[in-house]
N, C-alpha and C positions, 0 to 999 in steps of 0.2 A: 504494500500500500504506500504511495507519495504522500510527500505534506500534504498537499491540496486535500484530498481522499482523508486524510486520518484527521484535519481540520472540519471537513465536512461533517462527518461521523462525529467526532468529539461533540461539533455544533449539534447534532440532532439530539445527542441524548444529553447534554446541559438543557436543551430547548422542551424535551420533555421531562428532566427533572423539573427546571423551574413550572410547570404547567401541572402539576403534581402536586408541588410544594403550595400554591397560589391555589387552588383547587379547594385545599381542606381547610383556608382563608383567607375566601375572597374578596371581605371588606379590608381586611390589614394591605391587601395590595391595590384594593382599587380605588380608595379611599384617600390614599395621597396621591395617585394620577387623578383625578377629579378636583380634585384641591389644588396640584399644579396647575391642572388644563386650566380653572376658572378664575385663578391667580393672570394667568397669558391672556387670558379675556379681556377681565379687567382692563387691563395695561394697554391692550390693542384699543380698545373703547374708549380709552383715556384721550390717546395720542389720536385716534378718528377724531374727538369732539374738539382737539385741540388745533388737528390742522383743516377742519373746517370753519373754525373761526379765522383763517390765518389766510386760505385762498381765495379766489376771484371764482365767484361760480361759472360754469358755462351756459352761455346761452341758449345752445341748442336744448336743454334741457333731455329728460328722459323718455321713455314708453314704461308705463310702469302698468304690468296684468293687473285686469279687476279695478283698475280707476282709469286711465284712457286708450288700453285696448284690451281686448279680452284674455280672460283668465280661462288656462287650457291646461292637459296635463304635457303637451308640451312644454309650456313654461316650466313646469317644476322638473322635465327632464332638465333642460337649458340651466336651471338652480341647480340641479346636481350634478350636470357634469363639471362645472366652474367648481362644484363644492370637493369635487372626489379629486380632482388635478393639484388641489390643495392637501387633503390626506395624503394622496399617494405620493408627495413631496414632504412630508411629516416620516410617512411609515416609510422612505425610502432612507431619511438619517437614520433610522432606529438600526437598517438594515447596515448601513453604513458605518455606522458606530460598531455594531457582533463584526464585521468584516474588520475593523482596523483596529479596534482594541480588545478582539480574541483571537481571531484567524492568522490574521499576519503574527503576531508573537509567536503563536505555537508553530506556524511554519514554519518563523525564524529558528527554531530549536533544532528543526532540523537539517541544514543549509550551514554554513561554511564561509570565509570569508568574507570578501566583500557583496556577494546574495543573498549573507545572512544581514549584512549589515543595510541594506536596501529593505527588506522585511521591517526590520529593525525601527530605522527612520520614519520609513512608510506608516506605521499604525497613527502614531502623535499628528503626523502633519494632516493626516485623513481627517482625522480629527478635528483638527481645528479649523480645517476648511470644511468643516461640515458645521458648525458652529458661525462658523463667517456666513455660511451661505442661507442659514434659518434665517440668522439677525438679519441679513440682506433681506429676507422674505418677506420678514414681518416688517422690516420699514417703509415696504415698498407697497404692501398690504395696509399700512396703515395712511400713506398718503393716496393710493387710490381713492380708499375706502372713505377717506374725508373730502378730495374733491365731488367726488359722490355726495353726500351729504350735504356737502353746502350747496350743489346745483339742486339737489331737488328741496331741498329749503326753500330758495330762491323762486323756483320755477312754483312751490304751491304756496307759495309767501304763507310759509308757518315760520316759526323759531326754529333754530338748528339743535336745541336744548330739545323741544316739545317732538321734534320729527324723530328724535334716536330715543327716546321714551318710548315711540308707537315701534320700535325696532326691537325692543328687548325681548318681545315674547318669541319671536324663532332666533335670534343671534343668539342668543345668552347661548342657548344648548345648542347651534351650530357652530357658534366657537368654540366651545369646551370640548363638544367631539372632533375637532379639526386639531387640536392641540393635545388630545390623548396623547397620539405617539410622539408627541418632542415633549410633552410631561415626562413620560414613561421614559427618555432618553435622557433628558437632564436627574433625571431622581438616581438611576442604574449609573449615570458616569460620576456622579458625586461618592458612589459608594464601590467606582470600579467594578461594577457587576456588567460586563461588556458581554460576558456569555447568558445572560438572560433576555436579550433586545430581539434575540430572533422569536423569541415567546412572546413578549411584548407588542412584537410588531402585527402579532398573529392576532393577541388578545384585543388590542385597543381597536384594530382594523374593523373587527367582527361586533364591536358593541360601537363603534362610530355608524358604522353604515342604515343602521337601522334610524336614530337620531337623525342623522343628517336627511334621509328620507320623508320623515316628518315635520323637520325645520321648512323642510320647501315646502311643501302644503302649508303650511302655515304661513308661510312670505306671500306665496299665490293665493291664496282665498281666504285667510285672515286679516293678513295686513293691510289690505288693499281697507277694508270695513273700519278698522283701528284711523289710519289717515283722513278719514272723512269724518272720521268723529272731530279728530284735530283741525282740521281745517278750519279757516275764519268763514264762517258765515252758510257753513254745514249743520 
């Protein structure tokens, strides 16, 4: 058997111990990724309200389902494909983290010279370019996500305050299930536990999916009724 192979192997069965271990308690594990993920909420929610006070709205404004064009289960595909190219960019660090701070180590143990020392190097930098490339996410996420805000502020001349108030009932739990698995990565890299992220990535994917499926029903055929309550003169 090669590194590669006895890496792989090792990874399955750390991925079913921890799925084992997490099993006989699963508020002890699920319970601080829920607490991270809603911790990243927060924060993203913050810096949304903050740079939508800060930009220039656009004027073209939006089409928003259920207020001025119709609400279809189209739309809630179109929500959830934007929703899942965000997980699967979440559960792909998780994956990224087992590969560079379990897989490449154990490789390296068995390689030799300068190959081992390429393994070697390789795990940390993976790392932290995986760590640059979240924080790059979420700022990029959070400046979209405010110019958004402020244009449709603008465009139904509500408050930018009162319009992310009609926002919380599908956000809150479409961001916290989008941030399962960079919870579950930031918690596992604090405690070095690199060979538990392929379980993680398995766990958080599987209880996101369902969440985020509901969130968008609720953007498409809730929200729309929430904003007309807000509105002036509704």
């Amino acid at each position: 058997m090669n590194a590669s192979e006895l890496a792989f192997a090792q990874g399955m069965d750390d991925t079913r111990a921890a799925l084992r271990r997490w099993n006989a308690a699963p508020l002890a594990v699920l319970g601080p990724w829920v607490l991270g993920a809603a911790a990243i909420a927060v924060a993203l929610l913050a810096a949304v309200w903050v740079v939508a006070h800060a930009v220039t709205p656009d004027p073209t404004g939006y089409l928003i389902p259920g207020l001025n064009q119709p609400a279809t289960l189209g739309s809630v595909g179109r929500v959830l494909f934007r929703n899942s190219l965000v997980l699967a960019l979440h559960a792909m660090a998780c994956v990224a983290g087992f590969i560079a701070g379990s897989s490449l180590p154990m490789q390296a143990e068995r390689h030799h010279g300068w190959w081992r020392t390429v393994h070697e190097k390789a795990g940390p930098a993976a790392i932290v370019f995986v760590a640059g490339a979240t924080a790059f996410s979420l700022c990029t996420q959070a400046y979209v996500l405010g110019n958004v805000a402020a244009t449709l502020a603008a465009q139904l001349h509500v408050g930018r305050g009162v319009l992310m108030l009609t926002l919380l009932p599908h956000a809150i739990p479409e961001l916290v299930a989008l941030f399962l698995p960079l919870a579950a990565w930031m918690l596992a890299s604090r405690r070095e536990a690199w060979n538990e992220l392929l379980a993680a990535t398995a766990v958080t994917t599987v209880i996101a999916a369902p969440v985020l499926l509901l969130a968008a029903n609720v953007e498409v055929f809730l929200w729309p009724r929430l904003l007309r309550l807000a509105l002036p003169g509704m």
